[in-house]
Structures are given as structure tokens and as C-alpha cells.
C-alpha positions in Angstrom: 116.8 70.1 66.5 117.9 70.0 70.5 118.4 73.8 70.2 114.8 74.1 68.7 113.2 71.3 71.9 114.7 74.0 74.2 113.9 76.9 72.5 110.2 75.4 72.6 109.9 74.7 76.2 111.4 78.0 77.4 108.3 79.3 76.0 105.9 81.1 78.3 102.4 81.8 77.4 100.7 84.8 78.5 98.1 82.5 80.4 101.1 81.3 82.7 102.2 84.9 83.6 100.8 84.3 86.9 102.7 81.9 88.2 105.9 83.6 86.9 108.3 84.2 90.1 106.5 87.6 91.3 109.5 90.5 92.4 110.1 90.7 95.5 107.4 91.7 98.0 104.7 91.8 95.3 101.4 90.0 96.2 100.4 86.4 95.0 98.1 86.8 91.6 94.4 85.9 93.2 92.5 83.9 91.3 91.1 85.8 88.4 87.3 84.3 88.0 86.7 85.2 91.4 88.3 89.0 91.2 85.9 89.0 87.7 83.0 87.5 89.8 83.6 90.4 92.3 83.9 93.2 90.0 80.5 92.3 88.7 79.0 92.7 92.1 79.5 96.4 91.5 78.6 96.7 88.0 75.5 95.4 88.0 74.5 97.2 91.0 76.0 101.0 91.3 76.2 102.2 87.4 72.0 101.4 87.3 72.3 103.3 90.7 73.8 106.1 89.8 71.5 106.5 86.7 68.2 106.1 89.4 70.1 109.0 91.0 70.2 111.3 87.7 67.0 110.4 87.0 66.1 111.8 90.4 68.7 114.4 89.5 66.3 115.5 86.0 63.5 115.5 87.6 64.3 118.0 90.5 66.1 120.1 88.1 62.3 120.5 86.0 60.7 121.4 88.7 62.9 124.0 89.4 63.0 125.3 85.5 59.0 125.2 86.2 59.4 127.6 89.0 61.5 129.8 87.1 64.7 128.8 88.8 68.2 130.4 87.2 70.5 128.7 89.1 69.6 125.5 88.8 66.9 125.0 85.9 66.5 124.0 82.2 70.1 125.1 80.8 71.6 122.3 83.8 68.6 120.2 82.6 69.6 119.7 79.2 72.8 119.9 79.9 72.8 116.6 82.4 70.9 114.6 79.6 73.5 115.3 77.4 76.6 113.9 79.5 74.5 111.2 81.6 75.7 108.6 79.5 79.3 109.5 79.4 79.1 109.8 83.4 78.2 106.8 83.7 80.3 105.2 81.6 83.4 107.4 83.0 82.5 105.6 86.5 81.8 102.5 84.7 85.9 102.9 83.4 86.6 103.9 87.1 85.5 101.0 88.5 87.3 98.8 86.1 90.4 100.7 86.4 90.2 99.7 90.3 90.1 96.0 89.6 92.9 96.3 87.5 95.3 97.5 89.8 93.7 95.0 92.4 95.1 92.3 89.4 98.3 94.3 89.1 99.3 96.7 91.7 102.3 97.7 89.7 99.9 99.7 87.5 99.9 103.4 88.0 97.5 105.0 89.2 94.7 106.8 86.7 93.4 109.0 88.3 95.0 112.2 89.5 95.9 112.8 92.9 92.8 114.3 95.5 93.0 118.7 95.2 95.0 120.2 97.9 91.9 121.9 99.7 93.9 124.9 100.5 94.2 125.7 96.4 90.6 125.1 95.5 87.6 127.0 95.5 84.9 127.5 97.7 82.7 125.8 95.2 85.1 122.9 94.6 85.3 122.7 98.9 81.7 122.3 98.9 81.6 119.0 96.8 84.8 117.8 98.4 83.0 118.0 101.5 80.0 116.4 99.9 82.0 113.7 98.8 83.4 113.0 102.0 79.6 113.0 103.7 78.6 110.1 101.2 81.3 108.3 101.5 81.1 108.3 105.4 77.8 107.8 105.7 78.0 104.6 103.2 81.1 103.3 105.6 78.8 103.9 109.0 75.9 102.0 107.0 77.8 99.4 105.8 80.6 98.9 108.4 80.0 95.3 109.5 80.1 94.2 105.9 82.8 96.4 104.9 85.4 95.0 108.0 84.8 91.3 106.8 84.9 92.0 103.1 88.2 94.1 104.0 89.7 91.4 105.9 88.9 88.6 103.0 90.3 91.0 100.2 93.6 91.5 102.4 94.0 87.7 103.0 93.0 87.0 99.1 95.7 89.3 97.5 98.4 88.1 100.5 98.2 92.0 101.5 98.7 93.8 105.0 97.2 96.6 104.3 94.5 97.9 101.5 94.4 101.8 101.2 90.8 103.0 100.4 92.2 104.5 97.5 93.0 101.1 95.8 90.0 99.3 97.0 87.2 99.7 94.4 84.5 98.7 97.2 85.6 101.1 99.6 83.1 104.2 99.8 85.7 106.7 99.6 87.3 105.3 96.3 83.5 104.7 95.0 82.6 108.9 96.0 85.6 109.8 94.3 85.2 107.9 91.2 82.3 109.3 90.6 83.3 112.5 91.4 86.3 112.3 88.8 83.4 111.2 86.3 81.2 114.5 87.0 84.6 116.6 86.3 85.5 114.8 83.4 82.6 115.8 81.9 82.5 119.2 82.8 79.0 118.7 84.9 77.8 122.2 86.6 79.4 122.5 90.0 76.0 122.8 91.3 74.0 119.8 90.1 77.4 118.0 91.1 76.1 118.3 94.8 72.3 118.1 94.3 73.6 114.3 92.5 75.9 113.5 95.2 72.8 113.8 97.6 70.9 111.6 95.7 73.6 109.2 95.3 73.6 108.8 99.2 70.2 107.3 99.0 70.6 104.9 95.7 73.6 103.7 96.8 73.2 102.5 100.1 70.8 99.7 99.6 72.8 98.6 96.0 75.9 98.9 98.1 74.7 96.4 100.6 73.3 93.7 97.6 77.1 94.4 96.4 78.5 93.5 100.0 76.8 90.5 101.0 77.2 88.6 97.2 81.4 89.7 97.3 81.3 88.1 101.0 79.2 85.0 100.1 81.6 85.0 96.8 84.7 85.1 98.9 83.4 82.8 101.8 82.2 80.1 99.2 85.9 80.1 97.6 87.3 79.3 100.9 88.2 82.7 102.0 88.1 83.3 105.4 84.8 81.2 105.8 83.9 81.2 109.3 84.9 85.2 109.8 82.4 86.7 112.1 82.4 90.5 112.7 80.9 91.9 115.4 79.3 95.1 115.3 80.7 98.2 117.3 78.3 99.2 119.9 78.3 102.7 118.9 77.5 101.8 115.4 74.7 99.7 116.0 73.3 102.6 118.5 73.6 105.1 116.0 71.0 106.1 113.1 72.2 106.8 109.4 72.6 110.2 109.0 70.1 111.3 106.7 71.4 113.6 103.5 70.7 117.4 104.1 70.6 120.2 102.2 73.9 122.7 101.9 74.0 126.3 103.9 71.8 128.6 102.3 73.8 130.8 99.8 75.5 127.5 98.5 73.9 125.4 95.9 69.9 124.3 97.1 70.5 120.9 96.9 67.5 118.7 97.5 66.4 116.3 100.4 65.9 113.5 98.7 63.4 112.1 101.5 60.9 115.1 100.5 61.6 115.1 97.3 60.8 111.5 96.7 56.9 112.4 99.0 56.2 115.1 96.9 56.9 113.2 93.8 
């Protein structure tokens, strides 16, 4: 019966994996209602988002089909209603994906590793490159928020550093997840970058909801309360970058200020 007592209280269940001695130079476990509270902040706001954006996306791609457009017309029209869903839902799993390897940053990595740019196309450059623009211009929109949501993550997982790449509210990891959802479903290389512009103009505004509720989340749990960031003077001066349309001879991506007046 002593042997059985023991055996009973060397039992560990999988609710007190957390405070199991971590190895050696991993990061404390943070807590897990507040990383569930923060990963909502972002699923309620950029999936909805990024289906404003396709909608935007379906109707530029009629009125082109109207006009008798080949390259981008009704064969990329029907083809985007049939894989919106699973787009979404691939960034959706993105997202998610993200957060888990905030929990556990032992996980390995999903998603494969960003194309050399000297082995792609000049297609595949072209949406790189799009990518890149949305993801900056999101970072320059959103830079005051970003810095003190950055800082609170960093003190919250006892981290020195957070690589975009593992930070599922940093812009670039956000552009790229959704460009790994585009490619998964084998989305025409054109609409790609007419969506990606779109994207630019739905996901600034959800962006910022998602930023100021994570911040107020993270202050409000005692996280770096009284941070204050100030913003760079050459920020502040400068405008947002509208999104503009590709060199002629690439894909005729939209402006989505002029397409949204004409609608």
C-alpha cells in the first residue's frame, strides 16, 4: 500500500505540465486564458477581413469578365469562389499554428521556409514583393501599437527577442500566412496580387481594433501597464502609402481607392 501512496502522488496531470521544471533556457509558460484572449483579437477581426477583401477581389474580377478581359476574368472568377473558403480557413490554421508555437516554442515550424528570390520566377517575385509592400505599409500604420504590444509579448513569454516570423501579430508573419494560404490552394498568380492589394486596405483598420484590445488585454493583466511609446517623428510626419497598381505588363491589379468610387 506505501508503494501504491507514492506511485499516486508521483502522478502528474497534463494540466500541471506548466509548471513542470522548463529545460534549460526555455521561456516561462504565460498564462494560457490570456494568450487564448489574444489570439481571438485576430480571429475575429482579420479572417472576416480577408473575406471583405475577396469579396472586393469577385467583384473586380466581373467587371473585368464584363469587359471581356482574358487574363483576369470569369475562369479566375469562378475559380476564387471555389477555394475562398479553404483560404480562409488555411489562414484561419495559420494563425492558430502561430499561437501555438507562442505556447510551445519547441514546436517546429509549419510552414516552409520563405523562396530563395534568386530561384523563383518573375511572377512568384512580383507577389513576394507585394507581400513585403503590405506588410510594411501595415508596420508604418501601426508602429506605435506594434512597439508596445512587442515589448508586452517579450516581457509576457520572459523572451529577449521575438522574430517576426514567430509573432502571429507581426505584419510580416500575417502577409506571409496568407500568402502560404493563396499557394496552398493553388490560387492564380495573378488574382494573388489584385487580393494582396485589397488586403492592404481591409486590414489596416481590423489590424488596429486587433492592437489596441491585445494592449488593453495585456495592460489590464498587469503587463507592462504604464508603457508609453512615443511616436518617431518621421512616422508621425509621413502619410500611409496608398496601394498602387503593378508595372504595366505585370498583372493589372486594382486601386482599391477607385475601385471602391466607381462601385
Amino acid at each position: 500500500m506505501l508503494c501504491l501512496h507514492h506511485c499516486a502522488d508521483r502522478q502528474s496531470p497534463v494540466s500541471d505540465r506548466p509548471f513542470d521544471p522548463a529545460p534549460a533556457g526555455a521561456p516561462a509558460a504565460p498564462s494560457e486564458a490570456l494568450l487564448d484572449g489574444l489570439q481571438q483579437a485576430l480571429l475575429e477581426r482579420l479572417p472576416p477581413a480577408l473575406e471583405r477583401a475577396i469579396a472586393r477581389v469577385d467583384d473586380y474580377l466581373f467587371d473585368r469578365s464584363q469587359a471581356g478581359d482574358d487574363q483576369l476574368g470569369l475562369v479566375q472568377l469562378r475559380e476564387l469562389r471555389q477555394l475562398r473558403g479553404r483560404l480562409v480557413r488555411g489562414f484561419e490554421h495559420a494563425l492558430q499554428a502561430g499561437f501555438r508555437r507562442l505556447r510551445d516554442p519547441w514546436l517546429e515550424p509549419t510552414a516552409a521556409a520563405p523562396l530563395t528570390l534568386s530561384l523563383i520566377e518573375e511572377a512568384a517575385l512580383d507577389e513576394q514583393l507585394a507581400v513585403e509592400q503590405l506588410a510594411e505599409s501595415l508596420a508604418r500604420v501601426h508602429q506605435v501599437a506594434l512597439e508596445a504590444l512587442g515589448q508586452r509579448l517579450r516581457h509576457l513569454l520572459r523572451r529577449d527577442e521575438l522574430k517576426a516570423a514567430d509573432d502571429p501579430f507581426a505584419p510580416m508573419f500575417l502577409a506571409d500566412a496568407v500568402r502560404k494560404a493563396m499557394q496552398a490552394v493553388e490560387l492564380d498568380g495573378g488574382v494573388r496580387i489584385v487580393l494582396l492589394k485589397y488586403l492592404e486596405r481591409e486590414w489596416a483598420p481590423a489590424l488596429g481594433q486587433a492592437y489596441e484590445r491585445a494592449n488593453a488585454a495585456l495592460a489590464a493583466a498587469g503587463v507592462l501597464p504604464h508603457l508609453r511609446i512615443a511616436p518617431r517623428h518621421e512616422d508621425a510626419a509621413r502619410a500611409p502609402a496608398a496601394p498602387h497598381a503593378p508595372e504595366p505588363g505585370a498583372v493589372a491589379a486594382p486601386d482599391p481607392a477607385q475601385a471602391g468610387a466607381a462601385a
